[in-house]
N, C-alpha and C positions, 0 to 999 in steps of 0.2 A: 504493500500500500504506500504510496507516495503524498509525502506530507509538505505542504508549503506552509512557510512561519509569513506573517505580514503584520509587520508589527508598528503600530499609531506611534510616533517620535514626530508629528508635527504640532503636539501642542505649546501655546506662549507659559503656562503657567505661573500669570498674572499674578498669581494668590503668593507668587515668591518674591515678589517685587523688585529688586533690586538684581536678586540673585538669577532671573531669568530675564535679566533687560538687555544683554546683549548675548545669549544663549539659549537653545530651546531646553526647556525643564531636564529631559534627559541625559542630555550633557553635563549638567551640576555638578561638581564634585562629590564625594561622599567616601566617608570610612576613609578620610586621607588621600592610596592613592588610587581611586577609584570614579568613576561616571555612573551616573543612576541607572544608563542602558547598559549595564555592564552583568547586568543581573539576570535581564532579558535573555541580552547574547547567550549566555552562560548556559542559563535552562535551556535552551533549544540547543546546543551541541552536548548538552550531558545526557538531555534525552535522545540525541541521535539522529536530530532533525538538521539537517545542513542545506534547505534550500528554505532563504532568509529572505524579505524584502523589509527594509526599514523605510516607512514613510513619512518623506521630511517635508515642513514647511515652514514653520515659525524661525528664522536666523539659524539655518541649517550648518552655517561654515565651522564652527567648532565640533561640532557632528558627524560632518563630511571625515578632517581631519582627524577625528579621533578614528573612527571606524576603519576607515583607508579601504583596503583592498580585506580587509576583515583578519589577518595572519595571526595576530593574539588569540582567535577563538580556532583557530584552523578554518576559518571558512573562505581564503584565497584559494579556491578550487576552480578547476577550469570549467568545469559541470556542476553548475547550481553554483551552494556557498552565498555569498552577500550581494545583496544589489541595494545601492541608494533609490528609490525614484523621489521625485520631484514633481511637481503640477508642471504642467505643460502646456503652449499653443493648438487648439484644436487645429482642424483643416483650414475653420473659417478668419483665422486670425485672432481667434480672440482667447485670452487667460481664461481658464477655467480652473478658480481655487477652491480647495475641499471645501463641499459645504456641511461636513457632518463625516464623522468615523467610517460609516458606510461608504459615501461617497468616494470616500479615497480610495477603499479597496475597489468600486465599482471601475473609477477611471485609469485603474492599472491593475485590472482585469484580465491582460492580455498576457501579460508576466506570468499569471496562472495556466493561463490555456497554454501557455508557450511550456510549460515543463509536465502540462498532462497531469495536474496533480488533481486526485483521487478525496483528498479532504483537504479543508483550509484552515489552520487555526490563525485567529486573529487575539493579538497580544497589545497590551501598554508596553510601554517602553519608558514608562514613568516612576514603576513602583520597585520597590524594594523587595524584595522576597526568593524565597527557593522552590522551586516545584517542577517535579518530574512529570512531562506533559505527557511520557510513552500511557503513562496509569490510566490518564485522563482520556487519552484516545481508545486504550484497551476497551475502558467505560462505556465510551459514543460507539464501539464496531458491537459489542454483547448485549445494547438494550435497541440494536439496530434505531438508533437517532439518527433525525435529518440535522437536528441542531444539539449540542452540546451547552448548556452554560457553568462552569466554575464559580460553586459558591461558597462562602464562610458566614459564618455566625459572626453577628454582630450584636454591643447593647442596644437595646432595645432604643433607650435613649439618642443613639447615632443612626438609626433607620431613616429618618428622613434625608440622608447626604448620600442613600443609596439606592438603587433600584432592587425592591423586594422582588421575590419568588417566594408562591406559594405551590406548595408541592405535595404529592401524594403518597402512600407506602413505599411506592416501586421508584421515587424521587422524580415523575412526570410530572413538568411541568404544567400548572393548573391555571395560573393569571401573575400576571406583573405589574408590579407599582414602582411606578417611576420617581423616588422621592415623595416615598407618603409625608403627609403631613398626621394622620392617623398610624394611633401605636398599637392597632391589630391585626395589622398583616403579616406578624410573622418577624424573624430576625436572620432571615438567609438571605444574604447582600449577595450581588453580583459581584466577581474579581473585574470586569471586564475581558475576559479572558474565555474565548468562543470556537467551539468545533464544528464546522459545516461538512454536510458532503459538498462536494463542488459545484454540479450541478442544478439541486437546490440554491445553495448561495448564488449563483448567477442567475437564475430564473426569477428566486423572491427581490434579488438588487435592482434587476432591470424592472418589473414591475413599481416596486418602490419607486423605483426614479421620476416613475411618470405620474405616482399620484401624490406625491410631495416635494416642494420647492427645496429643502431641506432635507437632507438624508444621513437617519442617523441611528446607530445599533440599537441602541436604548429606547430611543421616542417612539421607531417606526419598524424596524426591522424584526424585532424579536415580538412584540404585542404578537404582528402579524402572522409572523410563523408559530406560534404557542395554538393558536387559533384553529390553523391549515394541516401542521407538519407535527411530527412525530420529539416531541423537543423534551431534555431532558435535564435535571442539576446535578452535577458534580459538587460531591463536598471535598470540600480542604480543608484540613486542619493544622497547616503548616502555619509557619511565621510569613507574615504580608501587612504591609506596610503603605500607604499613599505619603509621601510625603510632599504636600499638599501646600502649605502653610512654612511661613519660617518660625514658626511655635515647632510644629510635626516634626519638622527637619531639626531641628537642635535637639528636641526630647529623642526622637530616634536615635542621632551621633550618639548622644550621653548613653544612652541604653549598648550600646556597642560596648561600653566598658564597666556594663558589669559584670563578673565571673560566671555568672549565670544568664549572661547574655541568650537567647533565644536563635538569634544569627551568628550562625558560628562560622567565621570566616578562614577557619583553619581546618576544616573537613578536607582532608585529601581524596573522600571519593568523589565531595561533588565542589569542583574548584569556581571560583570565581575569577575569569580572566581577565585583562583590560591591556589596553597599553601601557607600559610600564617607560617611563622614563629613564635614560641610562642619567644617574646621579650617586654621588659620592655617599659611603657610609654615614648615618648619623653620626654626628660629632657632640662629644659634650664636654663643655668647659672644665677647667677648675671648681668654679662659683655655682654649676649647674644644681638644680636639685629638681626631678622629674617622679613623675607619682602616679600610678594608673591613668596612665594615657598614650596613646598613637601616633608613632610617631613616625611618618615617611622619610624615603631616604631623601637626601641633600639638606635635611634640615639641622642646624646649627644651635646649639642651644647653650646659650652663658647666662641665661638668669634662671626665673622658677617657672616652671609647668605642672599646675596640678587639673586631673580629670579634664585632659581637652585631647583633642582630636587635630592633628597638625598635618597638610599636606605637602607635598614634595616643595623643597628649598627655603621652609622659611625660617627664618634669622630670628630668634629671640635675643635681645642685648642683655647685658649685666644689668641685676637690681630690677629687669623686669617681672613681670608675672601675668601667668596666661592661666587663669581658670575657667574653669567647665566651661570653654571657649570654643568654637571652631576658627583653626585658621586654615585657607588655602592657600594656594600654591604660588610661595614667592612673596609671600608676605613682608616686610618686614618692621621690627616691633622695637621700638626705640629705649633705650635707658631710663629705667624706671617706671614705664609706661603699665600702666594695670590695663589687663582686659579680664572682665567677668560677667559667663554668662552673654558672651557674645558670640556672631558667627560675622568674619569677618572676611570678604570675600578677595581676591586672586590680585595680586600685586601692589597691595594696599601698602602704604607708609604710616607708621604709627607713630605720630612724633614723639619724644621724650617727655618723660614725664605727665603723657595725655594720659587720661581715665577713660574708658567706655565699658559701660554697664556701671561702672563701681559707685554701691551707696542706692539710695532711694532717689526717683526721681526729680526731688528737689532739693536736695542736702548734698548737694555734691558740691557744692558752694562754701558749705558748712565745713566740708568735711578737706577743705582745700584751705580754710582760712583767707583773711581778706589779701593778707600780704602773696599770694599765690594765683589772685584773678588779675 
């Protein structure tokens, strides 16, 4: 059975503000020295699946160049392996930009036919997590599904940030709620994360296309096939993550170093690959003093680092201090300088003796003294 991955990496992820203003979400650093699509890649070549498409659209360029030719996940293959695509010029001259998850998969449709593939799974490229898709497929071929959906339990209280499934003994799906605002639909969230046969998926997309202006998995695509088609849930019970928010994104890092972390990024049977930067052993001062925390190569460290998370090359000075902090890559962090409780992002300057985070929102004043402002 021949399996194509097509996996959503054109979202802006607004919700991160800074941190996806000149990068699409999936590109973000994370765990140091790592990309948020790194996790994606990962699971599709640990499950065995080596024909990739990542769909890009939101400031794709640091995406493009991370990904390259794909040789970190072994997917530079001359047969199948990775393909960027891109929105493109119809015939008639005009941009046609995704108007919805589906859509994208609909307009680069042809990538499909062109490799014969047999099922489709459709993936984020946004979230965090481990999960063996062979399970998930075995799943959709034994309850002979047209459609697959991947679900987790949620609190009850975070159901309305997700689309419910209600489901039956044999876990068939029965109706979806798209962002209930009612807390009795059940707590089995969609991952976003979908198994088609193929030719269902092109027959229900091309339909779809015609009877809404917008085309989108969640709003219009799955309702409809729940209805028509043979559709079913997948539970998960793995570790999965949206990191969504720059609240989600710090509490996630800091979760990274607890001992009983939940993502274990030191599993040699199921590794997490990325590009890896050729940089110099961590170095630590004299004056250093480091504490449960991450610390990628090239980074320099002559003051304090407690509980942070540090990405390849950056410079801690003497008498500084970096708590439950994220920094990326190339940071560097000036003499004296406190950072607590911040995440601060990719080539930043931290001048001497600045504070960010430190203290309560208006006592930092106080806490500086008059002779210091």
């Amino acid at each position: 059975m021949k399996v194509v991955a097509m996996v959503m990496a054109g979202g802006a992820g607004t919700r991160l503000t800074v941190l996806s203003e000149k990068r699409a979400k999936p590109s973000v650093p994370f765990a140091g020295k790592y990309r948020i699509i790194d996790f994606t890649l990962s699971n599709c070549v640990n499950s065995n699946i080596y024909n990739i498409a990542v769909l890009t659209q939101y400031r794709p360029h640091s995406l493009n160049e991370h990904i390259g030719i794909g040789k970190p996940w072994d997917l530079d293959r001359s047969s199948g392996g990775v393909r960027l695509l891109q929105p493109y010029q119809t015939g008639g001259g005009t941009q046609v930009w995704y108007r919805g998850t589906a859509d994208a998969v609909l307009q680069n449709f042809d990538y499909v036919r062109e490799l014969r593939a047999e099922r489709v799974l459709v993936l984020g490229g946004d979230h965090i997590y481990k999960m063996d898709y062979a399970r998930m497929l075995r799943f959709h071929e034994e309850n002979r599904a047209d459609m697959t959906v991947a679900v987790m339990e949620v609190p009850i209280e975070e159901t309305d940030r997700f689309g419910i499934m209600s489901v039956d003994d044999d876990m068939r799906i029965s109706a979806f709620h798209e962002k209930p605002k009612e807390r009795d639909k059940g707590n089995l969230a969609s991952m976003g994360i979908y198994v088609f046969n193929t030719d269902v998926l092109e027959q229900r997309l091309l339909a779809s296309s015609e009877e809404h202006p917008d085309l989108d998995f969640g709003k219009h695509v799955i309702p409809e096939m729940i209805r028509d088609y043979r559709t079913f849930a997948y539970r998960f019970d793995g570790y999965w993550v949206d990191v969504g928010t720059v609240d989600s994104y710090w509490e996630t890092s800091m979760a990274l170093l607890d001992p009983n972390s939940s993502l274990n990024l030191y599993d040699n049977t199921w590794p997490v690959r990325t590009r890896s930067q050729e940089r110099p052993p961590v170095k630590l001062g004299p004056q250093a003093r480091v504490h449960n925390s991450l610390l990628a190569n090239g980074c320099v460290i002559r003051g304090q680092v407690e509980r942070s998370v540090l990405s390849p090359g950056v410079y801690v000075s003497p008498g500084a201090v970096v708590r439950e902090s994220v920094v990326m890559n190339d940071a560097w962090i000036g003499p004296g300088a406190v950072l607590d409780r911040v995440v601060v992002d990719k080539e930043v300057i931290v001048g001497s003796g600045a504070l960010l985070g430190f203290g309560g929102d208006y006592d930092v004043a106080n806490k500086l003294g008059p002779d210091k402002l």
